[in-house]
C-alpha positions as CSV (number, residue, x, y, z in Angstrom):
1,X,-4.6,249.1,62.6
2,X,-6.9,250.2,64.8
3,X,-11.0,249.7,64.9
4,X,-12.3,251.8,61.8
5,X,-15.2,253.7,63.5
6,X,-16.1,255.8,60.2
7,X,-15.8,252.3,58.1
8,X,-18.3,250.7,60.8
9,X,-20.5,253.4,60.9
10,X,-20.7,253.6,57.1
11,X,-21.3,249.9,56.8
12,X,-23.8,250.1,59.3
13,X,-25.7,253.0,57.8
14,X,-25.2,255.2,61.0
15,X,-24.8,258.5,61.2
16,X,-21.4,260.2,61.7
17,X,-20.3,263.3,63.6
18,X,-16.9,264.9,62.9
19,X,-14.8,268.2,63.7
20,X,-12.3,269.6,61.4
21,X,-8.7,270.7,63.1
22,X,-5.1,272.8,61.5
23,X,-3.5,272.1,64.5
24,X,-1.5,268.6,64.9
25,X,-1.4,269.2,68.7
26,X,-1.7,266.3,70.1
27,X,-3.5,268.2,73.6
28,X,-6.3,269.4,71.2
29,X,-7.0,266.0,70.0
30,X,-7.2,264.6,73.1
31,X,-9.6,267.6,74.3
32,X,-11.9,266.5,71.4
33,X,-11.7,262.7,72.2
34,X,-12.5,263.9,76.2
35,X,-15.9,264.9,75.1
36,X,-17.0,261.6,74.5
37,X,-19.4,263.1,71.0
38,X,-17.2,262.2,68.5
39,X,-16.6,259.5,65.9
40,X,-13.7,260.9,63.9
41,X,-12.1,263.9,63.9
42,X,-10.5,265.5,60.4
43,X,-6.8,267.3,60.3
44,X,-7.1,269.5,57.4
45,X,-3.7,269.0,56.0
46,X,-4.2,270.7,52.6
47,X,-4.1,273.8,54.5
48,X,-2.1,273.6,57.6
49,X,1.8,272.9,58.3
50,X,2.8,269.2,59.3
51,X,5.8,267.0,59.2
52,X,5.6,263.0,59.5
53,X,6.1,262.6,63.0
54,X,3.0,265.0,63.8
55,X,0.7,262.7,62.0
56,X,1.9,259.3,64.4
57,X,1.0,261.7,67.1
58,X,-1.9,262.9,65.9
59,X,-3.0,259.1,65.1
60,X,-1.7,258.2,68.9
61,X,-3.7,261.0,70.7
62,X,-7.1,260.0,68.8
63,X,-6.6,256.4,69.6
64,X,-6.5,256.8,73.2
65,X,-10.1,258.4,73.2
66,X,-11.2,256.0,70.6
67,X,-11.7,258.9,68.0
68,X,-11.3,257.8,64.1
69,X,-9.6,260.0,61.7
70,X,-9.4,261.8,58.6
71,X,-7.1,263.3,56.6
72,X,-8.2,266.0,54.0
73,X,-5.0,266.0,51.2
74,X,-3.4,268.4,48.6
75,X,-4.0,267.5,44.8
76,X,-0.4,266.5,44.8
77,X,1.3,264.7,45.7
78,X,-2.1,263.0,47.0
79,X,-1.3,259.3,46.1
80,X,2.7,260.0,48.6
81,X,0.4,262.3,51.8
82,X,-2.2,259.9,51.5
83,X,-0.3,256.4,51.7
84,X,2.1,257.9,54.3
85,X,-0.9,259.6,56.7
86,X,-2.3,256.0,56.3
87,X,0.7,253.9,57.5
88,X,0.9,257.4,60.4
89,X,-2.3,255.5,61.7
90,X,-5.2,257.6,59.9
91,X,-8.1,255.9,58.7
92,X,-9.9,257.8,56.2
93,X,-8.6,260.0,53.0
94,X,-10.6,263.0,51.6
95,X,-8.8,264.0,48.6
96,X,-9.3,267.4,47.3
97,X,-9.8,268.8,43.7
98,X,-10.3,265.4,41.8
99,X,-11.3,267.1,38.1
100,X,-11.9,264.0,36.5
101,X,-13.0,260.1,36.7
102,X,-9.4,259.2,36.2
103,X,-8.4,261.6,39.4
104,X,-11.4,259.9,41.3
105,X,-10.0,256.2,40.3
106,X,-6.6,257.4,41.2
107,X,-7.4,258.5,44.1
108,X,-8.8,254.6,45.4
109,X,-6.4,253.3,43.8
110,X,-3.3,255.0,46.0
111,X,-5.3,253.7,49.1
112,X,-6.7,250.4,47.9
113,X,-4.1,247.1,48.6
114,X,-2.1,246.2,45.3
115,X,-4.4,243.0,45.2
116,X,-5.6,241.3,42.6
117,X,-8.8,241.7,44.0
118,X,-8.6,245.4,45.2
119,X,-6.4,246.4,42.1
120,X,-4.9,249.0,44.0
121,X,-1.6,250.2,44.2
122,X,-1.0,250.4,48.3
123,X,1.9,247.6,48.8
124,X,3.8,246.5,52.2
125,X,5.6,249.4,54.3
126,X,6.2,249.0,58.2
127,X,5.1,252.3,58.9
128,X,3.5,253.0,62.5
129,X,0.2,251.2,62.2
130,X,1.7,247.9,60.7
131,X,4.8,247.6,62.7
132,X,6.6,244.3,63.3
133,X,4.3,242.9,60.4
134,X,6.5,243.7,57.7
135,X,5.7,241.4,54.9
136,X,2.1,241.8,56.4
137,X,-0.6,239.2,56.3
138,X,-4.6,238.7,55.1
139,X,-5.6,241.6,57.9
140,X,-3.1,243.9,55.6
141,X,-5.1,244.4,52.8
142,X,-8.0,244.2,54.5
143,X,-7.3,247.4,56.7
144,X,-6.4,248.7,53.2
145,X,-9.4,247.9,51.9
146,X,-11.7,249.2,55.0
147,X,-10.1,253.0,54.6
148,X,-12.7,255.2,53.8
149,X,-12.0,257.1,50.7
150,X,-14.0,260.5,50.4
151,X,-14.1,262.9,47.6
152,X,-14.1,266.5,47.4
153,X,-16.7,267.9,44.7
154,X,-16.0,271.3,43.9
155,X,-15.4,272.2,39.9
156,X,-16.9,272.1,37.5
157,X,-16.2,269.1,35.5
158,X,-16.8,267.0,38.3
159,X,-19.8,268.5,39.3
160,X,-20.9,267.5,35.0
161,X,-19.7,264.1,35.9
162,X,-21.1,263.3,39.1
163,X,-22.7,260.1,38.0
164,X,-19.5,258.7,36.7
165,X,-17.5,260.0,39.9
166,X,-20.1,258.1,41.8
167,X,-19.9,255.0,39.7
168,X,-16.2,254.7,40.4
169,X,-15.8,251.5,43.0
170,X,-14.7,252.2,46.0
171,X,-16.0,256.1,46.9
172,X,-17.4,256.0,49.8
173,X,-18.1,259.4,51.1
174,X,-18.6,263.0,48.9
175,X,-17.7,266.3,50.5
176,X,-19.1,269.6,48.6
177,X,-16.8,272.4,48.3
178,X,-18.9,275.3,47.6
179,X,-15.7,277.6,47.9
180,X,-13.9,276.4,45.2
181,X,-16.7,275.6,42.9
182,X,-17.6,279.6,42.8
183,X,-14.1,280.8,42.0
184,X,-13.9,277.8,39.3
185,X,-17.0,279.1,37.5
186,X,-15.7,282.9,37.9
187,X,-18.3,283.4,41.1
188,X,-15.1,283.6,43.8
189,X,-16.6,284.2,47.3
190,X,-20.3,283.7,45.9
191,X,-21.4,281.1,48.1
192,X,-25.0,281.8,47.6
193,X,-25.2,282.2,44.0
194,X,-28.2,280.6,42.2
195,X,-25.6,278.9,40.1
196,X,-23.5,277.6,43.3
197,X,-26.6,276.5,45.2
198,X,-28.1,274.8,42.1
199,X,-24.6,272.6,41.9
200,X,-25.1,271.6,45.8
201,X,-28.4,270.3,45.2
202,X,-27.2,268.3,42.3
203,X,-24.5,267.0,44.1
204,X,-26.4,266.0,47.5
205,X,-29.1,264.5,45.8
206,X,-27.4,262.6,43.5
207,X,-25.7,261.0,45.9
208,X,-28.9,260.3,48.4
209,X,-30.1,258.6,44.8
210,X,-26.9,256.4,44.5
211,X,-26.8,255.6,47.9
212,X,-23.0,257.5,48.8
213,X,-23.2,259.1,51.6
214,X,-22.5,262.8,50.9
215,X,-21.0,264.8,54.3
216,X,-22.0,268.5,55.0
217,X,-19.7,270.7,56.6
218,X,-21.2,273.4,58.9
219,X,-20.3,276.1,61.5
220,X,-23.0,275.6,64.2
221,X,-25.5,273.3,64.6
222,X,-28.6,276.2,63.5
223,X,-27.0,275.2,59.6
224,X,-28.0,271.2,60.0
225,X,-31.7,271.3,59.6
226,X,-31.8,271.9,55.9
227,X,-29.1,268.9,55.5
228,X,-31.2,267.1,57.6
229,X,-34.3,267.6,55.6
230,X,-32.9,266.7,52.1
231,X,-31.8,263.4,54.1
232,X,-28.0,264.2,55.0
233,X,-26.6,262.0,58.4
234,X,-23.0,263.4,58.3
235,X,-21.8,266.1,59.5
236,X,-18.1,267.5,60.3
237,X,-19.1,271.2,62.8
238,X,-16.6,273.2,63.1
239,X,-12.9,274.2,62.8
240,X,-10.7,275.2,65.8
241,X,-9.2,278.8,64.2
242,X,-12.6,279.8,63.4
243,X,-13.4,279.0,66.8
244,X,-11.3,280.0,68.5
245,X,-11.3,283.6,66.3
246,X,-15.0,283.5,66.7
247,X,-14.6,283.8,70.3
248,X,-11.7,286.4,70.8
249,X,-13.7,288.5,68.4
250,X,-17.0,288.1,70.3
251,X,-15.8,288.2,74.3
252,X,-12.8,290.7,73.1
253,X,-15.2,292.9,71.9
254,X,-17.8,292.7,74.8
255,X,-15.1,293.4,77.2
256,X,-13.8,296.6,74.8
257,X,-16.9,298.3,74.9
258,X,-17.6,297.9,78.6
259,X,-13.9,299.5,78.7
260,X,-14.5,302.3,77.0
């Protein structure tokens, strides 16, 4: 495996920067790397089309510009995506729609070495990032054991059990998902609801108090202050189709009008 920039930065208490991507082009991730800003860079698989050779190469273009990754991953089968995007080379999991403490512990466990230490239930594959160790040795686990696991919180029931989520060994990183927590509490598309906004305080300071580091997603840097206030130091800005729609809708209709 390669250096684990998120893990470092995380163990050092530094702030990370992030980007989220659909596309497994391998061009775009070596555009993002060519800017030199930032640490990781997230493929949002639970939403996009991808087979297993685009996440090597996805894994091989962020390793040339000394970008980390992430992986965002569908409720199932999330233990298979995630164990087989981590042999592909990534280095982080965020797994979506955990419900309970037993989705949160299964979801470490499926990344975490089968140790008896780690208690996990990751064993040896020669997959891309361990190949010609086959039968592995102590730096195995240990790259196992240095993924960073990050949770999505965004139901209900999760949001009710946020101190047990948080107790659960091996979190390292919560992501709020306002989107899915409106339409689970009958409030679909109601970001701003009192009810909605309550539940993201909860969440962020709870986990300021408990010392994991929760992430906020934005769309442009005008939305970081009030993360930044409450104490928030990671960030993932941005996500190349609303980009680049963003832009075509902006310019495109500039140039239309001075057409007309």
């Amino acid at each position: 495996m390669q250096p684990n920039r998120i893990r470092e930065k995380l163990n050092a208490g530094e702030p990370t920067l992030a980007t989220h991507v659909h596309t497994t082009w391998p061009g775009m991730i070596e555009v993002i790397g060519l800017t030199g800003i930032y640490d990781y860079v997230e493929f949002v698989a639970e939403y996009a089309p991808f087979n297993m050779h685009d996440l090597e190469n996805f894994c091989r273009a962020a390793e040339l510009h000394n970008l980390s990754t992430m992986i965002k991953v569908d409720q199932a089968p999330r233990s298979f995506l995630a164990q087989r995007a981590i042999g592909a080379g990534f280095q982080s999991v965020l797994f979506a729609d955990s419900r309970t403490v037993a989705d949160a512990e299964e979801c470490v466990r499926a990344v975490r070495a089968d140790t008896p230490e780690a208690r996990g239930i990751h064993g040896v594959a020669m997959r891309r990032a361990w190949y010609m160790s086959y039968g592995a040795g102590p730096d195995y686990p240990q790259a196992l054991d240095d993924i960073v696991v990050a949770l999505m919180i965004e139901r209900e029931s999760a949001v009710d059990q946020l101190d047990e989520f948080l107790e659960v060994k091996g979190v390292d990183m919560v992501q709020w998902g306002p989107a899915d927590y409106a339409m689970n509490i009958g409030r679909a598309g109601e970001f701003q609801h009192p009810d909605v906004k309550a539940a993201e305080k909860k969440v962020f300071e709870t986990c300021l108090a408990k010392g994991i580091p929760p992430r906020a997603e934005i769309n442009s840097v005008d939305q970081a202050q009030r993360f930044l206030d409450m104490g928030v130091t990671h960030f993932c800005i941005g996500t190349d189709i609303n980009i680049i729609h963003d832009w075509l809708r902006d310019q495109g209709d500039t140039l239309r009008n001075l057409l007309s």
